[in-house]
C-alpha positions in Angstrom: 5.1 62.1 1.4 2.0 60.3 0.5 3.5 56.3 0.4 1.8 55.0 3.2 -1.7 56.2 1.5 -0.4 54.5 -2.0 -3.0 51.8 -3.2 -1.3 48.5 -5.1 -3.2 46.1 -7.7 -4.8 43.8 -5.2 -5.2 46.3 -2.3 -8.4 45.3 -0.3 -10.3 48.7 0.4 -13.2 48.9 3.5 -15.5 51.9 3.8 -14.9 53.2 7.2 -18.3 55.9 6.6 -21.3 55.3 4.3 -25.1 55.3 4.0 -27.2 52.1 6.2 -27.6 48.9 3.6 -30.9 51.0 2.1 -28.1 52.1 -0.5 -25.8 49.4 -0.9 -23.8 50.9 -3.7 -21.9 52.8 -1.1 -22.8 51.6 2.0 -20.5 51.6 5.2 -18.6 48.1 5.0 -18.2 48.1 1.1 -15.2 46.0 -0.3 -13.3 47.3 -2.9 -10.4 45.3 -4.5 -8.2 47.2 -6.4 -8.0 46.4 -10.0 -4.5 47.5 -12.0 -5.4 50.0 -14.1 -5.5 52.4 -10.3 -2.9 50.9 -8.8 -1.2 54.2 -7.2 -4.5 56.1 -6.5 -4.6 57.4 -2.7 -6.7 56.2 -0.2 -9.4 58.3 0.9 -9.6 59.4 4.1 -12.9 57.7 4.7 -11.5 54.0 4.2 -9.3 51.8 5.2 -6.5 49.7 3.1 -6.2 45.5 3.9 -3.3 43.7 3.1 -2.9 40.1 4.6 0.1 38.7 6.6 2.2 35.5 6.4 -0.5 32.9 7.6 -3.3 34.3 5.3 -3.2 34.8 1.1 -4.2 38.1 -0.1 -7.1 36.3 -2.5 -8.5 34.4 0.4 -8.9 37.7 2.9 -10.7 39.4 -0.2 -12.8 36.2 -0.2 -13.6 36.2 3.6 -14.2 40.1 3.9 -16.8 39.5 0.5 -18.6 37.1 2.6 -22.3 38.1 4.3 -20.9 37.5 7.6 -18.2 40.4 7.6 -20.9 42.4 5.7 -23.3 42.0 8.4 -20.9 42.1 11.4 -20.0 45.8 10.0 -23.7 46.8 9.7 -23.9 45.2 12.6 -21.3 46.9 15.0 -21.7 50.6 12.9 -22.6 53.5 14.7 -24.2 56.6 13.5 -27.4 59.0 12.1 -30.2 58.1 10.4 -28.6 58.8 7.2 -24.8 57.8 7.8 -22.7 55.0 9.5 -19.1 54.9 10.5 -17.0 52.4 11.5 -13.8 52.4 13.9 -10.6 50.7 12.1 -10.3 49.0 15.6 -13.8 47.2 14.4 -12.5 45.9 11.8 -9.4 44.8 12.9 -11.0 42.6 15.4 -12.8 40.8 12.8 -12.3 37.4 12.9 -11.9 35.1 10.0 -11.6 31.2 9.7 -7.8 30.6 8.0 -7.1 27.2 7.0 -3.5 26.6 6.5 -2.5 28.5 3.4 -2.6 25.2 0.8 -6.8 25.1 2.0 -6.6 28.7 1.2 -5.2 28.5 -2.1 -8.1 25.3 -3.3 -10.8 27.8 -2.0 -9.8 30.5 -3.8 -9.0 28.5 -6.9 -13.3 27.2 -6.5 -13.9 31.1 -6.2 -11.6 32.5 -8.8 -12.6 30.2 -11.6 -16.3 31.6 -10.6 -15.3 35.1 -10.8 -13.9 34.6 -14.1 -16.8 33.0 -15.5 -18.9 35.9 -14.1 -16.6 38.6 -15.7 -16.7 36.5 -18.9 -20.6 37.0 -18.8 -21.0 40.2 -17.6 -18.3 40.9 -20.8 -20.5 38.7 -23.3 -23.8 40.8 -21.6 -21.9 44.4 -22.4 -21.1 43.1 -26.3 -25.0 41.7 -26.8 -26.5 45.1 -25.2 -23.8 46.8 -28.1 -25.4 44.6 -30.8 -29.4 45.1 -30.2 -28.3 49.3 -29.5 -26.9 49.5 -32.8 -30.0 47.1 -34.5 -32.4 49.7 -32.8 -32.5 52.4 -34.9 -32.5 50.4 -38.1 -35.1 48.3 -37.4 -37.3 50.9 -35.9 -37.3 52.8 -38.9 -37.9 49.9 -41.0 -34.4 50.4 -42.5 -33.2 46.7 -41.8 -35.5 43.8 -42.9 -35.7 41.2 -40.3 -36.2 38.2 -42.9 
């Protein structure tokens, strides 16, 4: 019943309706990628699910539609209020994107992934540090922990 609407690991996710880029945590446009740990959630009816085709690798769409230019070409094309913007699917199917053959494709997103992991790694390292000093606090605030 609900198959067609089934999210996979990988799935590439567009907000179809969203606040203007004053609030860009949610704002129309956003690109999702769906990480594992959701893989089977449902798609909400206010988005739209990407998956590439033969010619173009899954990692390298999800690369092109993270780019400023696809960002900005939603924005861009978006109609609405003051407060909210929607987008037609028909929008963002006529996007177009530059597609190498699929071996180019594959060296870009190895330059991009490698990136990404590195940025995880540090975001991960940044979490564990913030951990550290929030558990120091209270001890050496209250003088209960010498610093020497």
């Amino acid at each position: 019943m609900f198959g067609k609407y089934v999210l996979k690991r990988r799935d590439i996710v567009v907000a179809t309706v969203g606040p203007w880029p004053t609030h860009p945590k949610s704002v129309v446009g956003k690109v999702t990628i769906i990480p594992e740990h959701v893989e089977g959630s449902l798609l909400n009816q206010n988005t739209v699910r990407i998956r590439a085709k033969e010619l173009c690798t899954q990692e390298y769409l999800k690369y092109s539609l993270l780019c400023d230019d696809f960002r900005n070409y939603i924005v861009g094309t978006a109609r609405g209020s003051a407060s909210q913007a929607s987008k037609r699917i028909e929008d963002i199917e006529n996007y177009e994107i530059f597609l190498p053959d699929l071996e180019e494709q594959q060296k870009i997103t190895d330059v991009l992934s490698a990136l990404d992991e590195k940025i995880y790694n540090n975001e991960m390292q940044n979490i564990r540090l913030i951990e550290i000093r929030n558990s120091l606090l209270p001890r050496l605030m209250t003088g209960k922990m010498k610093t020497s």
